[in-house]
ROMAR-391088 format. One line per 4 residues: number of its first residue (from 1); their letters; for each residue y, x, z of C-alpha. Coordinates in Angstrom, 1 decimal, m for minus. Last residue first. Layout:
// ROMAR-391088
NUM = a = Y,X,Z | ... .
This chain:
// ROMAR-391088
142 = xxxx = 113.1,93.9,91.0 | 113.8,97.0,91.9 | 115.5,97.2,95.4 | 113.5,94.7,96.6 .
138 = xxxx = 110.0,96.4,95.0 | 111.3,99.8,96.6 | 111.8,98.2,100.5 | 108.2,96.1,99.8 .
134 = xxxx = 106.9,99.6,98.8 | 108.6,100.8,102.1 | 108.0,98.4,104.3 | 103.8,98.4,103.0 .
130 = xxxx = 103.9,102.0,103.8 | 105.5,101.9,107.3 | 102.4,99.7,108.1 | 99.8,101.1,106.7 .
126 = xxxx = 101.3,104.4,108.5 | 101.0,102.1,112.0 | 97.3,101.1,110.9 | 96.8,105.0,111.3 .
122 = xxxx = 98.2,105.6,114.1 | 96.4,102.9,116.2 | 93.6,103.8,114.4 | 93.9,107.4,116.5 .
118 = xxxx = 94.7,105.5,119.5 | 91.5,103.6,119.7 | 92.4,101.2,122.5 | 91.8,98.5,120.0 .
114 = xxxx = 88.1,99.8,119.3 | 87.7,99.5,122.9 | 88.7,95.6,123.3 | 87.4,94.2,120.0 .
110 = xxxx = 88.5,94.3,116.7 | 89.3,90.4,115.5 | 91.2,91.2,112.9 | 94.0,89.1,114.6 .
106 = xxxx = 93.6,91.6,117.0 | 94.1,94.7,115.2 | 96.7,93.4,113.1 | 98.9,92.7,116.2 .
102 = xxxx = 98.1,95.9,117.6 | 99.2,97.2,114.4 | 102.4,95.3,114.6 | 103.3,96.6,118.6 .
98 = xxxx = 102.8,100.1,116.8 | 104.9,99.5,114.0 | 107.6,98.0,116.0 | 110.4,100.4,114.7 .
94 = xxxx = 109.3,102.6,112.1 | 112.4,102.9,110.2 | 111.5,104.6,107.1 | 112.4,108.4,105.7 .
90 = xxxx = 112.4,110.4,102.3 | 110.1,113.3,101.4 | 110.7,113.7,97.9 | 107.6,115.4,95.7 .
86 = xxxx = 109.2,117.3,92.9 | 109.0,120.8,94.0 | 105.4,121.0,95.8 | 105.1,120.3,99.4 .
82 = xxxx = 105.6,123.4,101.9 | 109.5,123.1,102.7 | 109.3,119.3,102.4 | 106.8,119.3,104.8 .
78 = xxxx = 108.8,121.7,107.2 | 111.9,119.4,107.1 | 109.9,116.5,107.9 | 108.7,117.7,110.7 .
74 = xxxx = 112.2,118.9,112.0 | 112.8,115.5,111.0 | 110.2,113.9,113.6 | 110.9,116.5,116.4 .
70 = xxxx = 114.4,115.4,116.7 | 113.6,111.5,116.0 | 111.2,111.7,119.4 | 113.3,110.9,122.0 .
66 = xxxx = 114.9,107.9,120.1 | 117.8,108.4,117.8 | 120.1,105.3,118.5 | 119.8,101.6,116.3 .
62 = xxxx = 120.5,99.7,119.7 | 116.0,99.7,119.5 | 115.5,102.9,119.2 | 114.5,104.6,116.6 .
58 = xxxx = 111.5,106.8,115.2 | 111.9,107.7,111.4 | 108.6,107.2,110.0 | 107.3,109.7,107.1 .
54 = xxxx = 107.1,108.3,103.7 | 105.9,111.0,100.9 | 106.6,111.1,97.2 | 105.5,111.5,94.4 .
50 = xxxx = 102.2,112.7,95.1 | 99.5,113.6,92.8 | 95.8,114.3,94.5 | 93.9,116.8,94.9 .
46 = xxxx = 97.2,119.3,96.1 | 98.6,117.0,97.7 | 96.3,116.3,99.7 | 96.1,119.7,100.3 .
42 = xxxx = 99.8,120.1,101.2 | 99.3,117.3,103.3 | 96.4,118.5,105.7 | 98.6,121.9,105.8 .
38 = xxxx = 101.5,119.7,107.0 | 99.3,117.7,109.4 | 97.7,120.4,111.6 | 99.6,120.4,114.6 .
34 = xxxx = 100.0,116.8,114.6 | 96.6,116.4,114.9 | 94.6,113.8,111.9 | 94.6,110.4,111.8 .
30 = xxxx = 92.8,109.1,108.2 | 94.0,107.4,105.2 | 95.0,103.6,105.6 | 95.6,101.9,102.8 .
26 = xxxx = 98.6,100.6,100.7 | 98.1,98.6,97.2 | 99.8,98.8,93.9 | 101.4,102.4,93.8 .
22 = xxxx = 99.5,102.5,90.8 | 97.5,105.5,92.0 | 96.6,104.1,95.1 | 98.7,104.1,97.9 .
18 = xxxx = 98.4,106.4,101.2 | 98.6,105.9,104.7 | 98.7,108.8,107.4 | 98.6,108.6,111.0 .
14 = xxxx = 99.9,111.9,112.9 | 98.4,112.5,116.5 | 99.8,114.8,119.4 | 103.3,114.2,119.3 .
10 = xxxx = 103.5,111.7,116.6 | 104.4,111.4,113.2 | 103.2,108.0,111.6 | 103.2,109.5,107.9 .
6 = xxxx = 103.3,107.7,104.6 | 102.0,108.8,101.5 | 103.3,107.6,98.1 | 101.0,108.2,94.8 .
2 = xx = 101.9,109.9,91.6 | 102.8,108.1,88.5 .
């Protein structure tokens, strides 16, 4: 069994979350450019067994493509493109991940400039679209 990455795509940064081998537990991973997140996935992949790979679908709040769902499939396209046959790139709604990690950030008790961190913003966000997901999958398969 191969673990699940998620991906907060984002126009400059790209959080990533990843499960452990079990697909037991989500954690955070690391925030890395947008620019540079496919290759940093393909060699992720290749160290460590994917099955598949979560990346967040950005929508509005009527259910409409936002802005940014354009640039987020075409993303999602390339990845798929580059990962190894067998790893499915599928999608989850992301809405009010961000307002959640800020949430999570404060009842952590993280202060002021470490919640300003953008970069751990998008990370906690992947967390985030990774727990839905496995909670999604556990529903779906009881």
């Amino acid at each position: 069994m191969g673990r699940i990455l998620a991906v907060d795509y984002g126009a400059k940064r790209t959080g990533l979350a990843v499960t452990d081998t079990l697909q037991i537990a989500a954690g955070g991973l690391t925030t890395v450019a947008s620019a540079e997140a496919v290759s940093y996935i393909v060699a992720y992949a290749a160290r460590e067994p994917l099955e598949r790979v979560v990346v967040g679908l950005p929508k509005q709040m009527d259910n409409r493509p936002s802005e940014n769902m354009a640039r987020v499939e075409a993303f999602a396209r390339r990845l798929e493109a580059a990962l190894p046959a067998g790893v499915e790139v599928t999608f989850y709604d992301e809405r009010f991940t961000s307002v959640m990690a800020h949430r999570a950030m404060i009842d952590g008790g993280l202060g002021r400039k470490r919640r300003q961190d953008k970069a751990l913003v998008d990370e906690i966000s992947a967390v985030l679209i990774l727990q839905g997901h496995m909670e999604w999958k556990k529903n779906q398969h009881p």
